[in-house]
N, C-alpha and C positions, 0 to 999 in steps of 0.2 A: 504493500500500500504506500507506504514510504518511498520506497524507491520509482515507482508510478507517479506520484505529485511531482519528484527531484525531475523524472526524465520531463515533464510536460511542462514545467517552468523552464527547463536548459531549450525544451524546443521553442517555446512563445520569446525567450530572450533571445535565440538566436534567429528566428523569424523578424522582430522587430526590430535587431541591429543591422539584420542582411538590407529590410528596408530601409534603413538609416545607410547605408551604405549604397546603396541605391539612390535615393533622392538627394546626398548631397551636389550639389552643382558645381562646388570648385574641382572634385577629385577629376582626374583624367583618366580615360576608360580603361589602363593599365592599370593605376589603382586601385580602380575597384576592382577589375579583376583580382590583383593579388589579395586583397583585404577577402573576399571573398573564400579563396584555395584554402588561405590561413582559416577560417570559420568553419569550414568546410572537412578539412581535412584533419584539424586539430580540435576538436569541435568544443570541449571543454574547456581547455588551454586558450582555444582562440577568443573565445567570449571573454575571458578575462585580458588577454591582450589586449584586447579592441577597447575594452575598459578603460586600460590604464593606459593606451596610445593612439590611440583611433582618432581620437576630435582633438584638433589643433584650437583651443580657445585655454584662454586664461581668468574665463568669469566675464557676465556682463556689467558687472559694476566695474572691475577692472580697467577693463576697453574705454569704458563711460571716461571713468576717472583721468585714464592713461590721454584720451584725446581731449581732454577739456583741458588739462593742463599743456599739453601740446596748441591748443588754441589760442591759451591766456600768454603764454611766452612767445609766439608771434605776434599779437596783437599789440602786447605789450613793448616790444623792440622790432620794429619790422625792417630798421636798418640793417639788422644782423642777416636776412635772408638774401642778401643780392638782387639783383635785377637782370632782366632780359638784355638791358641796353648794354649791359658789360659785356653778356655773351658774342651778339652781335660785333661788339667791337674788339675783343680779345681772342675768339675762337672760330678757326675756318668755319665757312659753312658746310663742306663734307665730312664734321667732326661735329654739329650740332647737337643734331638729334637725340644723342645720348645724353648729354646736358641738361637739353629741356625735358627730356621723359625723367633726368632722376629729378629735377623741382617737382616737376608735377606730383611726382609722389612722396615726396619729404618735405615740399616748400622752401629747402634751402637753393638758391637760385644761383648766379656765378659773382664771383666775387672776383676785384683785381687789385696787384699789389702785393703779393704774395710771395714767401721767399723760405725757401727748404733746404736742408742738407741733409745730405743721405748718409748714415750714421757706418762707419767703417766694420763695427763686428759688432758684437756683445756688452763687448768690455768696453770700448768707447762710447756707446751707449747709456749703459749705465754709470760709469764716471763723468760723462754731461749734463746726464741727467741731475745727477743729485748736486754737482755742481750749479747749476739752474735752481734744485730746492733751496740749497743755500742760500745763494743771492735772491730768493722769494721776499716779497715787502708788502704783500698785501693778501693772498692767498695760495693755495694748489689746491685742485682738485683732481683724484684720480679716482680711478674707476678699471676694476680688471677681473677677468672672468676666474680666472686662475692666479693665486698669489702663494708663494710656496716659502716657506721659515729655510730658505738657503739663504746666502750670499744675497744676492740681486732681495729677497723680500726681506731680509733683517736690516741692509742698509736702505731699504725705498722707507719702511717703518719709522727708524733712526732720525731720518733724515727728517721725517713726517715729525717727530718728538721736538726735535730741537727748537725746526721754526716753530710746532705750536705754542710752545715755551719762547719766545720771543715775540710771540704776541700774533702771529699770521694766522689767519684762520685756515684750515686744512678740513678737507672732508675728503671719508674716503669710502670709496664706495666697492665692494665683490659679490660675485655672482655665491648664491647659498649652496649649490653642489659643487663646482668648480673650485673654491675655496673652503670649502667645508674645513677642514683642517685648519686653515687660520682664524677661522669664525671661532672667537671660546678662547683661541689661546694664551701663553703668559705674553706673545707680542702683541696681540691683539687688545689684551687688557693694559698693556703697558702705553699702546696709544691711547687709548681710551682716558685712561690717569694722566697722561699728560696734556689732555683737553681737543685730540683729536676727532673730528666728528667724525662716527665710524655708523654706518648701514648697508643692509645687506640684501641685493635684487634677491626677488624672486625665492623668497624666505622658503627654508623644507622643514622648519623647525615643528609644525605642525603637519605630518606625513599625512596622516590620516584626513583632512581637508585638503591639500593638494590633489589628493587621488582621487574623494568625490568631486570635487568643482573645477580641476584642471588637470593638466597631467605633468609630470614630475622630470622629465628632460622637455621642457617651454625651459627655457636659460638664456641668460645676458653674458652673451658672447662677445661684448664690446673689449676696447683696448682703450682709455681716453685718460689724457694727461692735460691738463692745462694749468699754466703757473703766470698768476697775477694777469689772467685774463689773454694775454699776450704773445707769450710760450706754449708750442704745444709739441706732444711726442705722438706719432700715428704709424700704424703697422701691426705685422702679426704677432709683436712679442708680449709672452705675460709675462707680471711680477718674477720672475722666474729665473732663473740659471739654466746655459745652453746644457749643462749636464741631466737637469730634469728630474730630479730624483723619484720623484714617484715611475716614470716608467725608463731606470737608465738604460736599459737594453739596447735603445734607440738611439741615446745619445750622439751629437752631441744633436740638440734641437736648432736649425739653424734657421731664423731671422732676417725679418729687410723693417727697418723704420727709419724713420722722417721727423728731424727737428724741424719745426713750421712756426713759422712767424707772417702774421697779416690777418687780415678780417676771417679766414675762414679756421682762426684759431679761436672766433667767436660762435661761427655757426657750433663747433665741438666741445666749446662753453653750454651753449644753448641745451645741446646734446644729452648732455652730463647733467644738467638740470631736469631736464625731462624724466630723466632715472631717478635724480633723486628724492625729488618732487613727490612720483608718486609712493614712495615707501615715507616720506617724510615731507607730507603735507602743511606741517605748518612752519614750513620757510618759508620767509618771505622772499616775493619776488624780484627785489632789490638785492637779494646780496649775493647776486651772481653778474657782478661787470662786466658789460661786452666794451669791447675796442675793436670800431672797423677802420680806423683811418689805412691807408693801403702800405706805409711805410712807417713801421711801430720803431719805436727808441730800440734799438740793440745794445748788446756788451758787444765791449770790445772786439772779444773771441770771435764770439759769430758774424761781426763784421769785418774778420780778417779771413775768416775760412769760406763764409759762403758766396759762389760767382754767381744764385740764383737769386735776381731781382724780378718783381712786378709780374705775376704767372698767373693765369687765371686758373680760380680753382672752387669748387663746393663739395660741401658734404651728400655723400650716400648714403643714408642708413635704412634700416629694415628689421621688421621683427613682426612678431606673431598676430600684433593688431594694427600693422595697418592691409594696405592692399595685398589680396592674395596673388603671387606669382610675380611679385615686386622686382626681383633680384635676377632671378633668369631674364623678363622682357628687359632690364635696362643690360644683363650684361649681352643679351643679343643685340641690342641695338648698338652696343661698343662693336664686338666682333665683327656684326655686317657692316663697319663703319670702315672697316681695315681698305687700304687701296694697294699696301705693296706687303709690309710685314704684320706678324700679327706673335707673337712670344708669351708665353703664359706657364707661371708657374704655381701649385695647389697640390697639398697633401694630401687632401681628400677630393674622390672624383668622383659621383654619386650622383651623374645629373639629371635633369628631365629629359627625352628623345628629342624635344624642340633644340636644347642646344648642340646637343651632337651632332643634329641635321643643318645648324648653322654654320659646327665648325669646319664640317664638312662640305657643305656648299659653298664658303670663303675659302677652304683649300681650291679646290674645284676649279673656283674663277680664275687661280693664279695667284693668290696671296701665298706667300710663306710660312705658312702657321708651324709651331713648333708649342711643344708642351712639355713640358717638365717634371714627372712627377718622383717622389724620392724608391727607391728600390726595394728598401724593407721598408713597409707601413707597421705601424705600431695597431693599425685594427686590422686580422684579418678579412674581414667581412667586405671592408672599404678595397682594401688590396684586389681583393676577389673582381668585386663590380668594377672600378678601373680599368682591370685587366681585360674583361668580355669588351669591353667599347675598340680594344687596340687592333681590333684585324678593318673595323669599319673606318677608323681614322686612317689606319696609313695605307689601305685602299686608296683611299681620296687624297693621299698624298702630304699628311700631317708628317711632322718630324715628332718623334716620341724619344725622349731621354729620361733614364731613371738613375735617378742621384746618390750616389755610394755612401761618402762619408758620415751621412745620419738622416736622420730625421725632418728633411726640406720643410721647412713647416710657412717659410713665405709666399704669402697670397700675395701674387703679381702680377700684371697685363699692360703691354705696352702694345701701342700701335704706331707705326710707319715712321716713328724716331719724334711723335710730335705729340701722343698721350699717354699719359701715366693711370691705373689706378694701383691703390695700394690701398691695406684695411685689413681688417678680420675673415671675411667673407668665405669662406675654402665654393668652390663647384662642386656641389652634395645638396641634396635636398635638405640638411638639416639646416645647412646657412639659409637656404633659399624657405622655407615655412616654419621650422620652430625657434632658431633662436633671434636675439637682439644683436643686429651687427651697424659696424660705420665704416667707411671707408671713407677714400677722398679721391674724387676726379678732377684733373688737373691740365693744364695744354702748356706745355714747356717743351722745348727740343734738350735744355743743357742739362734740364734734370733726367728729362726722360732718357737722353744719354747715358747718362750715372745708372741709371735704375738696369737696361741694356747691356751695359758692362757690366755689371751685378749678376743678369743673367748669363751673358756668357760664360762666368767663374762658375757658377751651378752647370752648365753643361760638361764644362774640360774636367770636372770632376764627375761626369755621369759615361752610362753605358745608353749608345743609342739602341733604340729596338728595331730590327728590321720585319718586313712582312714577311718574310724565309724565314723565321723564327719561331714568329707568333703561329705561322701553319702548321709546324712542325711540333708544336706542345702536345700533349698526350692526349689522347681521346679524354681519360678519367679528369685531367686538370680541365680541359675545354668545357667538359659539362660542369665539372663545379663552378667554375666562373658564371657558367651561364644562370647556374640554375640560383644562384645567390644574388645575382645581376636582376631575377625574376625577382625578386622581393626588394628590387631598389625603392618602387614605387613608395615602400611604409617604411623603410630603414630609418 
């Protein structure tokens, strides 16, 4: 009798979610197929996945919350988003369109006056860095999905104590699984004690509410630094050491960031606000200074190292409330943008069939497309699905190199010597629908140069893949690629 009620409940629940997976409109018909096999085929197991991973939302009060405070911080500074007229004036016209499709969807618009340096490794990075907290005189604010009690996270902390103890206001902001480990700890309480404002995206503190009202990998996957409004650090590194300790295997983890200086170190102000805002509602919206003027006061340093002046540039971000499929339509509209080369580097490669079919159609036409991805991934599941995409790209004529010395973890795409993006973002579906990410589009030749050479160093250290290669894998490796590739859709 017992067991009769249990079966008739497991059939009306999985009746009711097959229709829920049926009538929603964003999934794409691969999707729901997969979503489907899994229900189907796992039928008790998959009810409960579909539970805990199925609906990409974060609660409608949430969303509510998350866009009103995104309303009130444009409304309230609308010189921080840019405008059209810079576009038009700073950016060819066969480079536009990506521009304006990312306003469109974040409202940050282009910005000009802008001026970057591409940080040589690790370790120059973070000794600039905290050289920058030092000389801090009025705030920093960071924000990072991952913050790790090495090296690189005991001195970014440190660093964090001292100005708060000289009176700079400091806030600092980690994603709640990503940093879980520094959430609680004796560094964490010791900024804390030293008057550091410390909150945490996307709280797990409460398991059991996460998992009725939203689901538990929704993460703030951002990177954002900003010091005294003015200063900003952008790219894929977290608080973190290249050695990585939580997963050394991989080591070392290697990095591309960008010291930035100019208005679009406001839009990443703005940014950073938006985050913190909704965990900590009653700041006020005064105490986060924007500066757009296009040529900010420098130190010395940075104006003896950097040759990039006046670039036009805005923020890209995305994450789970706003438009659905945000990230793939603007990075296709980058890639069909390509006229001669197209270079792209991403640790994870997990994407929708629409950008495959693009980068394959820009090989096609005669671009150069070339990809990068590192050789040992640290997920095999991600490795897998990569791998199944490699006989259709270099069909079409991609170049495919995979990176020896560790863990390529820099998300980077340059086109025809004359655009840059740089950010978080990896090409995976999880960048593209669950987590919170920003990056920064840019039109510089002398950066985008730097950034080019950058990739070149990642190739002369990698093994290229040929199509004689990838035919030649074993029957048994080809179908597991594939058949793990088939469950890309819900990964």
């Amino acid at each position: 009798m017992v067991l009769d009620i249990l079966l008739t409940i497991h059939f009306i629940l999985l009746l009711l979610i097959s229709l829920r997976v049926l009538a929603r409109h964003e999934l794409t018909s691969s999707a729901r197929l997969a979503w489907l096999v899994v229900l189907f085929v796992l039928p008790y197991i998959g009810v409960v996945v579909y539970w805990m991973f199925g609906e990409i939302h974060l609660g409608r009060e949430f969303t509510r919350k998350y866009e009103q405070i995104i309303d009130q911080l444009h409304s309230s500074n609308p010189e921080v988003l840019g405008n059209d007229a810079s576009l038009i004036e700073a950016v060819k016209p066969e480079y536009r369109a990506a521009f304006a499709y990312s306003a469109n969807v974040t409202g940050f618009h282009t910005t000009l006056g802008n001026r970057a340096e591409l940080m040589a490794d690790a370790a120059a990075t973070r000794k600039r860095m905290i050289a920058d907290f030092e000389a801090a005189t009025d705030h920093i604010h960071v924000l990072y999905y991952i913050w790790l009690i090495d090296g690189m996270g005991i001195d970014t902390a440190q660093a964090l104590i001292r100005a708060a103890k000289r009176g700079v206001t400091c806030r600092a902001m980690v994603d709640g699984m990503g940093s879980r480990k520094m959430v609680g700890s004796k560094v964490w309480q010791e900024m804390k004690d030293a008057g550091v404002q410390l909150s945490v995206a996307l709280p797990i503190n409460n398991i059991i509410k996460v998992l009725l009202l939203s689901r538990i990998d929704l993460r703030n996957h951002r990177k954002i630094t900003v010091i005294d409004g003015k200063i900003g650090y952008s790219g894929s590194r977290n608080c973190a050491d290249p050695e990585f300790r939580v997963k050394p295997k991989f080591a070392p983890w290697v990095d591309i960031m960008l010291r930035v200086e100019g208005p679009v170190v406001a839009q990443n102000q703005m940014l950073f606000a938006s985050d913190w805002l909704t965990e900590n509602p009653d700041t006020p919206l005064d105490s986060f200074p924007y500066y757009t003027e296009s040529h900010t006061e420098s130190n010395t340093q940075c104006q003896k190292n950097s040759k990039h002046q006046g670039f036009a540039a805005q923020v890209f971000a995305d994450g789970p409330t706003q438009r659905h499929g945000s990230s793939p339509q603007f990075l296709g509209a980058l890639i069909s943008q390509a006229q001669n080369t197209l270079t792209i580097s991403t640790p994870y490669f997990v994407p929708d069939y629409s950008l495959v079919s693009i980068l394959c159609a820009t090989a096609y036409r005669g671009v150069e497309v070339t990809m990068i991805f590192p050789k040992n991934n640290d997920s095999l599941v991600v490795a897998a699905t990569s791998r199944s995409y490699y006989w259709q790209l270099l069909q079409a004529g991609v170049k495919i190199y995979e990176y020896r010395p560790g863990l390529l973890h820099a998300k980077t795409l340059t086109i025809d010597g004359e655009i840059s993006l740089i950010g978080s973002t990896n090409l995976d579906l999880r960048s593209f629908d669950l987590n919170y990410e920003n990056n920064i589009v840019f039109s510089d030749k002398a950066l985008t140069a730097d950034i080019i050479e950058r990739q070149y160093q990642y190739i002369a250290d990698s093994n290229e893949v040929k199509l004689e290669q990838v035919k030649d894998w074993p029957l048994p490796y080809r179908i597991w690629n594939n058949v793990v590739a088939t469950m890309g859709p819900i990964l």
